[in-house]
C-alpha positions in Angstrom: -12.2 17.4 49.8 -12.0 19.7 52.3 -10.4 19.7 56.2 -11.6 21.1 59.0 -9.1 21.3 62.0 -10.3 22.0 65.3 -9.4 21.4 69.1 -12.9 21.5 69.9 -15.4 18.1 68.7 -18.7 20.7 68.8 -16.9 23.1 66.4 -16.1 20.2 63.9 -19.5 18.1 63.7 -21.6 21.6 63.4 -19.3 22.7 60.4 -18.7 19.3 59.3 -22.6 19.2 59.6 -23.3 22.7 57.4 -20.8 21.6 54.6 -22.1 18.1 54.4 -25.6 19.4 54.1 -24.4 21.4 50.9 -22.5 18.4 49.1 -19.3 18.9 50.1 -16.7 15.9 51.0 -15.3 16.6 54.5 -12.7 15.5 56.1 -11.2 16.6 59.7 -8.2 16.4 62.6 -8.7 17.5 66.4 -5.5 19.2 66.1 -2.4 20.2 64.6 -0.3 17.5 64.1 -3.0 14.8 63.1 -3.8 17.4 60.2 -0.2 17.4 59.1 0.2 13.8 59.3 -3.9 13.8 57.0 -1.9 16.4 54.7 1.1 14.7 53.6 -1.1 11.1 52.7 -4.3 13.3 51.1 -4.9 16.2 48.8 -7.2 18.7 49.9 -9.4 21.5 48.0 -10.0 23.9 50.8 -8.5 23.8 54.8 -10.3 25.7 57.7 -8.3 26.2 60.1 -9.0 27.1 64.0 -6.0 29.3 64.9 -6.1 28.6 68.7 -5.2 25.4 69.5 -3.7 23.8 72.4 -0.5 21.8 71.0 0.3 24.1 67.6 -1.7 27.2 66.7 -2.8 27.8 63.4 -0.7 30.0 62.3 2.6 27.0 62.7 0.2 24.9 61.1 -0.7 26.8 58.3 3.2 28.4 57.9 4.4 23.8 57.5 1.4 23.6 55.2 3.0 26.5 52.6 6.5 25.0 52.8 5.3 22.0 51.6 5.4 21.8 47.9 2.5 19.6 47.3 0.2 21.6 49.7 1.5 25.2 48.9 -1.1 26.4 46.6 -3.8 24.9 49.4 -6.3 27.8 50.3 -6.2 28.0 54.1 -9.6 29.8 56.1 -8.7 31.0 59.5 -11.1 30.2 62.1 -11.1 32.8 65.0 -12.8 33.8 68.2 -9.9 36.4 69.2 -6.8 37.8 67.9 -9.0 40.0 65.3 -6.5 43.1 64.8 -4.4 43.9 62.2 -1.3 42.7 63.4 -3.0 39.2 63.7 -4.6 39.0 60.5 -1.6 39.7 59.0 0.3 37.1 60.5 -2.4 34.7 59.3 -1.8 36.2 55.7 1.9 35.8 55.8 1.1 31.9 57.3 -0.6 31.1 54.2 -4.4 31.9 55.0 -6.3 33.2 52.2 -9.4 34.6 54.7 -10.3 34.9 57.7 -14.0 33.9 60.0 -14.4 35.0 62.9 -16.6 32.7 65.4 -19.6 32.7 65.9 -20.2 31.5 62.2 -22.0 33.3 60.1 -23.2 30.2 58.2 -24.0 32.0 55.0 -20.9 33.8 55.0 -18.4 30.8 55.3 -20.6 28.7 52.7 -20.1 31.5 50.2 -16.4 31.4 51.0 -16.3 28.1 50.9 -18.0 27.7 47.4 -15.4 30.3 45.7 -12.6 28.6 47.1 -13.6 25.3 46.2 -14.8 26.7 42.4 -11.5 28.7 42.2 -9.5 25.0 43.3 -11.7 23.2 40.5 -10.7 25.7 38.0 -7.1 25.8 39.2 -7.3 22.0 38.7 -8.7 22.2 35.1 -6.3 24.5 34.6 -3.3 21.8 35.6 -5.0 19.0 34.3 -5.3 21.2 30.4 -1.6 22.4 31.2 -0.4 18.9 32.0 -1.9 17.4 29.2 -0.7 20.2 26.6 2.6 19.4 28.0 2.0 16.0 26.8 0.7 16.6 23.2 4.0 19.3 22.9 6.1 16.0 23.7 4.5 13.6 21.7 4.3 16.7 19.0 8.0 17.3 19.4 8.5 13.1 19.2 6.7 12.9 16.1 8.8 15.5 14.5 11.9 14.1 15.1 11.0 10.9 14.2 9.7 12.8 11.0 13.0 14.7 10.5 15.3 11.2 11.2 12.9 9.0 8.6 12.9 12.0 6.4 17.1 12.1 6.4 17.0 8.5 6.1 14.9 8.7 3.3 17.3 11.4 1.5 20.7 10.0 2.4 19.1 7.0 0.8 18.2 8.9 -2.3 21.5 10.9 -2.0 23.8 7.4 -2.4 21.5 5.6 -5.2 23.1 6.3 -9.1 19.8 7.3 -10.0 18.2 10.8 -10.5 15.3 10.8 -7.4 12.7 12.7 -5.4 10.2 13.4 -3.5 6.6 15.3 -3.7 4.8 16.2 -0.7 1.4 14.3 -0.4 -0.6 17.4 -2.1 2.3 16.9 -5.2 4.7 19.9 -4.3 8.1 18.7 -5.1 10.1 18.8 -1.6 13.7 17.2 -2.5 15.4 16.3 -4.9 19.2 14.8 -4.7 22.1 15.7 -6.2 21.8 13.8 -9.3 19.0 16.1 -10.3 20.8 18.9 -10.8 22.6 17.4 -13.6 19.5 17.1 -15.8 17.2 20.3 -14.4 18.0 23.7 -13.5 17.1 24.4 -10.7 15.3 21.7 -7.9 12.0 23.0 -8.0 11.7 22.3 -11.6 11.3 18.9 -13.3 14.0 18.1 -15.6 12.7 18.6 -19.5 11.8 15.6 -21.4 11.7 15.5 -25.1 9.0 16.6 -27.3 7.1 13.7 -28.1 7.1 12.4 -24.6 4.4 12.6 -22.2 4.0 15.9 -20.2 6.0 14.6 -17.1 4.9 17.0 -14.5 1.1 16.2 -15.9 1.3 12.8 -15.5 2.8 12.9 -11.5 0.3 15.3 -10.5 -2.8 12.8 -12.0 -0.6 10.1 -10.2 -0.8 12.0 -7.4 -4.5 12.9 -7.5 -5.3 9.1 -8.3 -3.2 7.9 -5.5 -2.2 5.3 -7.8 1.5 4.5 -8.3 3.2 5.5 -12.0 6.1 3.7 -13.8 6.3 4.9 -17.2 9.5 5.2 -20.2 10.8 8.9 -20.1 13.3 10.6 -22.2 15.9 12.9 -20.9 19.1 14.6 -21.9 21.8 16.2 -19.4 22.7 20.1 -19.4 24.7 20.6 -22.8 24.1 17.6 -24.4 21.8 16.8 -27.5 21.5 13.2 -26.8 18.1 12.0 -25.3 18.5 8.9 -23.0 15.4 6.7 -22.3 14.9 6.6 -18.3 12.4 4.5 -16.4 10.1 6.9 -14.4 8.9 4.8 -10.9 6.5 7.4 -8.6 5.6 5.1 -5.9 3.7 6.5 -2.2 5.2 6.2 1.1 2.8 5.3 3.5 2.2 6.1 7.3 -0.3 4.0 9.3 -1.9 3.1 5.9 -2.0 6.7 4.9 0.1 9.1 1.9 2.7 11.2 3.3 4.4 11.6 0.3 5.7 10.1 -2.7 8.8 8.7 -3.9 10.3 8.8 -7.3 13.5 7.6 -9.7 14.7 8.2 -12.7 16.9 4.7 -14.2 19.2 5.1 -16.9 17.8 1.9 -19.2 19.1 3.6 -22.7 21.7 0.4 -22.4 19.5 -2.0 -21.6 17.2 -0.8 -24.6 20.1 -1.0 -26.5 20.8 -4.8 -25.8 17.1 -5.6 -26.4 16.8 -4.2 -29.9 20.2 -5.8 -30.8 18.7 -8.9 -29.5 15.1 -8.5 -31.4 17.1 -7.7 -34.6 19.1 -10.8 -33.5 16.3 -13.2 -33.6 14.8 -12.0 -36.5 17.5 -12.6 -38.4 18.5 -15.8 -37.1 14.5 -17.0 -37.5 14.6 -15.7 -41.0 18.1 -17.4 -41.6 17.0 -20.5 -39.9 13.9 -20.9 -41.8 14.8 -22.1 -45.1 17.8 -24.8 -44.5 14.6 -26.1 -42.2 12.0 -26.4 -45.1 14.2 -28.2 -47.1 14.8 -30.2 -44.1 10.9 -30.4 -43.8 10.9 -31.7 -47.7 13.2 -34.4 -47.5 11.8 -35.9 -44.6 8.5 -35.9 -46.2 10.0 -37.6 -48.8 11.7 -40.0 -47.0 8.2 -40.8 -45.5 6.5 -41.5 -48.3 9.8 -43.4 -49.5 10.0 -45.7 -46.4 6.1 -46.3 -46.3 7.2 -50.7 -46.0 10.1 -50.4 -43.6 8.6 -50.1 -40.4 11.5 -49.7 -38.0 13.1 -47.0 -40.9 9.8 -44.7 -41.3 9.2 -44.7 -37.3 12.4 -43.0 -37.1 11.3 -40.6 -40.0 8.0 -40.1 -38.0 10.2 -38.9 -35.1 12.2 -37.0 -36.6 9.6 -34.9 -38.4 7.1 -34.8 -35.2 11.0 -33.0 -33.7 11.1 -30.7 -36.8 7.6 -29.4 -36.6 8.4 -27.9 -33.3 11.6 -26.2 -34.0 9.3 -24.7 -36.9 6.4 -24.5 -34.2 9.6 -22.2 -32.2 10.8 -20.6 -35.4 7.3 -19.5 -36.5 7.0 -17.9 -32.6 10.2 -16.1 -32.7 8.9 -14.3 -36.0 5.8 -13.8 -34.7 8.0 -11.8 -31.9 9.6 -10.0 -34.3 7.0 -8.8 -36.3 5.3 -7.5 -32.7 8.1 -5.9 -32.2 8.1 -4.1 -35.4 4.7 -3.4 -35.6 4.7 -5.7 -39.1 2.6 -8.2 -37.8 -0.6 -8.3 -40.3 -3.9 -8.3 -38.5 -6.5 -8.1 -41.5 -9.9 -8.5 -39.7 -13.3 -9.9 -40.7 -16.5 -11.6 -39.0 -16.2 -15.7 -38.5 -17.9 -18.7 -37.0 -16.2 -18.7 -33.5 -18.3 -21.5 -33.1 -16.6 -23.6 -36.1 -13.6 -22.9 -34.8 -13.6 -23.5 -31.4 -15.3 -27.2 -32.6 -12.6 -27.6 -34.9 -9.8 -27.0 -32.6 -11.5 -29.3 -30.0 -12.0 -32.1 -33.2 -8.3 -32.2 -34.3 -6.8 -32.2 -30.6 -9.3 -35.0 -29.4 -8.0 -36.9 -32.6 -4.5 -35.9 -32.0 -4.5 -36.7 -27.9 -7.2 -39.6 -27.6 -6.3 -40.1 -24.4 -7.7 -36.6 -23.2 -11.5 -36.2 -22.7 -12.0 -32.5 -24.6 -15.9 -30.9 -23.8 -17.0 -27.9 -24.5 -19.8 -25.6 -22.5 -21.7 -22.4 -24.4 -22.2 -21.6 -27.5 -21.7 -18.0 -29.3 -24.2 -18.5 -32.0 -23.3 -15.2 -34.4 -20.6 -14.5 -36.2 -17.5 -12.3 -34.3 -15.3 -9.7 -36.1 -11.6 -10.1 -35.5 -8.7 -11.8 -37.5 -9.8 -15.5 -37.6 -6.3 -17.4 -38.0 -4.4 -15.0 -34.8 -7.6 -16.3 -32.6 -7.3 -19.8 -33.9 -3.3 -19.3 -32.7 -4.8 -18.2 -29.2 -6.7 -21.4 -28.9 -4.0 -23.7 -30.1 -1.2 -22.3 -27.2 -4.5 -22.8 -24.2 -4.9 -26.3 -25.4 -0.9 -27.4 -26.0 -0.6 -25.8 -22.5 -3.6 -27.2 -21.1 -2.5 -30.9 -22.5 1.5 -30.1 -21.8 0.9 -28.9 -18.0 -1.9 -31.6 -16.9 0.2 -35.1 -17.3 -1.8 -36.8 -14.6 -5.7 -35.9 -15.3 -6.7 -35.8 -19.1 -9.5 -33.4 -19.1 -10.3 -30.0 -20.9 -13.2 -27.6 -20.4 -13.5 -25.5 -23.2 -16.1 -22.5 -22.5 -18.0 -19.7 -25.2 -20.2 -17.5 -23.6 -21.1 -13.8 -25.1 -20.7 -11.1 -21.9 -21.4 -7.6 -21.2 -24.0 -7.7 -24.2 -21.3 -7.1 -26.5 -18.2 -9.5 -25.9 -17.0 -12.8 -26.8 -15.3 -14.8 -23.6 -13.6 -18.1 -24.5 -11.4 -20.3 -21.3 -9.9 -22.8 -21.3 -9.4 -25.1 -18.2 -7.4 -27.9 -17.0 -7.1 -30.1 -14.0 -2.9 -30.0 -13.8 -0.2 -28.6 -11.8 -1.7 -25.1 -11.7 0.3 -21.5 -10.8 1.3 -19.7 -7.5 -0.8 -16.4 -7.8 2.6 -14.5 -7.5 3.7 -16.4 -11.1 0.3 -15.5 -12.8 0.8 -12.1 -13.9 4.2 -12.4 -15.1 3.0 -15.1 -17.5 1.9 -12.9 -20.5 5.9 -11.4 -19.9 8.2 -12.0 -22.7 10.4 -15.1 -22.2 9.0 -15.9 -18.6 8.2 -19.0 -17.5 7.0 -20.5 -13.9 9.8 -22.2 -11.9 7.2 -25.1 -11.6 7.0 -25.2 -15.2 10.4 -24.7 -16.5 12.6 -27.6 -14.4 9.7 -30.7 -16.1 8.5 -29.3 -18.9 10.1 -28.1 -22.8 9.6 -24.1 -23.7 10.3 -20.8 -24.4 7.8 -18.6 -22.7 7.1 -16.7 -25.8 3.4 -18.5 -26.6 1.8 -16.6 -23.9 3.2 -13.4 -24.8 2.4 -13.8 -28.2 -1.2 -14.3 -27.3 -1.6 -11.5 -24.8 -0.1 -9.3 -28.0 -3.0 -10.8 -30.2 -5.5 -10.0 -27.8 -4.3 -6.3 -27.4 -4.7 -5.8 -30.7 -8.2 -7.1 -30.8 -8.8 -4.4 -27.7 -9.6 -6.9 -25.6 -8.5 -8.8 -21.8 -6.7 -12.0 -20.8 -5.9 -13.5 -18.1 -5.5 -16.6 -15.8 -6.9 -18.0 -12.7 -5.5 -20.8 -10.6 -4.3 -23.3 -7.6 -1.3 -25.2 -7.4 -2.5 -28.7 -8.0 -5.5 -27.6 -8.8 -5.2 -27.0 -12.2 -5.6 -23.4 -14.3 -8.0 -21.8 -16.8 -6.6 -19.1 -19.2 -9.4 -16.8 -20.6 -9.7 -13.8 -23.2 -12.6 -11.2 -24.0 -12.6 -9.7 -27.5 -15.5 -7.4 -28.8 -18.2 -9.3 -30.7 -18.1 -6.1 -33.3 -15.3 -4.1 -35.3 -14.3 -1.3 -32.9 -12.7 2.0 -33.7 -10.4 2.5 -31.2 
């Protein structure tokens, strides 16, 4: 906007006229102190100013304008009928004015002035406006970075108090820190400490993990400066995210060589105690039968043996599944393969359970129709731990689905569903785990959480998928895909 300050009302409605006429916002004061009082409460682009005025001249005006800092930098245009020498245009330089017009107006002079002060005061306001806001982006800029700086020292005196040896990689994969632990397997902190010889390529495998944006936990193993001795670590690369996106990665090194330790001691442990246990329980086994076939008139006497024996065959059922363990574990369990009637088995399994549980209704949807390649009696094992599980976790509503279906072309898919107390989704994957079993399973209901894993195993070894869907209350259905062929892999 601009102002226009005048004693005399002709002067102001012709120039307020002309400017008007050419787009400009106008605003104006009949004197002196009306324009200071329109200054302080407004910002103007461009002030002419009349320099002969009744109550304050122009040049006091102009000289209170410059010595306020808001209005300082406001071009002032003297407006003169008189007073044209030197000494007086000077005096209106050193006021403040930027130019001077002398009356009578030369229209076309003042609009030309008039439109390179007001293009120079759009510019200078660009100007501030760009300024003001690169000011801003430097603060925020500045904000970010410390925050940045504090989460990255948080992060490393985090890394610095934890026993284990850790890092972190820049979001490209450059290593950027490493704490002092490091330096007690690696040489130097921009080198990864060496792994032994048959172990993965460990820089390798972080920059795919990297690339994939995947997270990584794999078994390493690593031996300190001077020592021969190789300890098994547990590798975990994980990201560190930002607003949903990678700005670096963080990774550990656990010690777990103990823990290894106690787990083969353990393994070896069961085995021998399964072996050990086996034969006093045959025996066991063979008198009772015996005694079965002994007490065959004494009804109250061969209900007991009954009893006893139904107890024996699963401690045998137990037994059996620890040396099934054992033998995963030692990579002696025998998997001789060769095509079978899936179909006759599945049927059989379903025959001697309905028999067995006559109070549970036992269908079956699908049907393979061609022989499958695998190892018959380890698939047969599979289906007997769905159904005990199905039957052992669905008290209330006695029903089984059993469904064959061939998928993909090339693939055999077998379920098995119940209608019982089902699985929180954060249980379901740890299922197939070694020795793990559901907290809703494990307070009502007898086991060792080893059937599961022991099936998962079998189905590995067939190179092919399990898995389990389900709702608390609702029941669960625990599935497997096998190739329908002999694979090579």
């Amino acid at each position: 906007m601009i102002l226009i300050v005048d004693d005399t009302p002709e002067n102001i409605y012709s120039l307020k006229a002309l400017l008007t006429l050419h787009s400009f916002p106008v605003d104006t004061a009949a004197g002196g102190e009306e324009a200071l009082k329109k200054i302080l409460n407004n910002s103007y682009a461009l002030i002419i100013l009349d320099v002969q005025m009744p109550d304050m001249d122009g040049f006091e005006v102009a000289s209170i304008i410059s010595g306020y800092s808001k209005t300082k930098d406001t071009p002032i245009i003297f407006l003169t009928a008189a007073n044209t020498d030197k000494q007086y245009i000077t005096k209106g330089y050193s006021s403040g004015g930027v130019d001077y017009i002398t009356k009578p107006i030369d229209s076309d002079i003042l609009l030309l002035k008039v439109k390179t002060m007001y293009r120079l005061y759009e510019q200078s306001r660009r100007l501030s406006e760009i300024h003001l806001d690169l000011l801003q982006e430097i603060d925020q800029r500045k904000k970010a970075e410390k925050a940045a700086y504090e989460k990255a020292a948080e992060l490393h005196s985090t890394l610095e108090s934890i026993p284990q040896i850790a890092f972190t990689i820049t979001a490209d994969g450059g290593l950027e820190y490493t704490n002092s632990k490091w330096l007690e397997y690696s040489s130097s902190p921009a080198e990864y400490p060496p792994t032994h010889p048959e172990d993965i390529d460990l820089q390798k495998a972080i920059s795919n993990s990297v690339m994939t944006r995947e997270p990584f936990e794999t078994e390493i193993r690593l031996r300190r400066h001077k020592s021969e001795v190789y300890r098994c670590h547990l590798l975990r690369v994980m990201p560190v995210l930002e607003n949903n996106e990678i700005v670096k990665w963080a990774g550990t090194f656990t010690d777990i060589e103990d823990q290894k330790q106690i787990a083969e001691k353990k393994d070896e442990f069961i085995s021998i105690a399964s072996h050990e246990l086996k034969t006093p329980l045959t025996s066991i086994k063979s008198y009772l039968q015996l005694l079965e076939r002994e007490s065959a008139g004494n009804a109250p006497f061969s209900l007991y043996v009954t009893r006893t024996l139904s107890q024996v065959k699963k401690l045998d059922g137990l037994i059996a599944d620890l040396l099934d363990i054992s033998k995963l574990e030692n990579g002696k369990l025998l998997f001789e393969e060769n095509a079978f009637d899936i179909d006759r088995l599945v049927n059989n399994q379903i025959e001697m359970f309905s028999h067995t549980y006559p109070d549970y209704t036992i269908s079956r949807t699908g049907e393979v129709g061609q022989p499958i390649h695998g190892n018959e009696p380890r698939i047969e094992q599979v289906l007997i731990n769905f159904f005990n599980n199905a039957i052992k976790y669905s008290p209330d509503r006695k029903e089984i689905i059993v469904e064959t279906r061939i998928i993909e072309g090339d693939k055999l898919f077998v379920s098995v569903t119940d209608f019982g107390i089902g699985i929180h989704k954060e249980e379901q994957q740890k299922l197939f785990d070694k020795f793990y079993r559901a907290p809703q399973a494990s307070s009502g209901f007898q086991g060792m959480g080893i059937g599961l894993y022991i099936c998962a195993e079998i189905i590995h070894r067939h190179h092919g998928t399990f898995g389990v869907e389900s709702e608390p209350g609702k029941g669960a259905t625990f599935y497997f895909t096998i190739p329908l062929h002999k694979t090579n892999q």
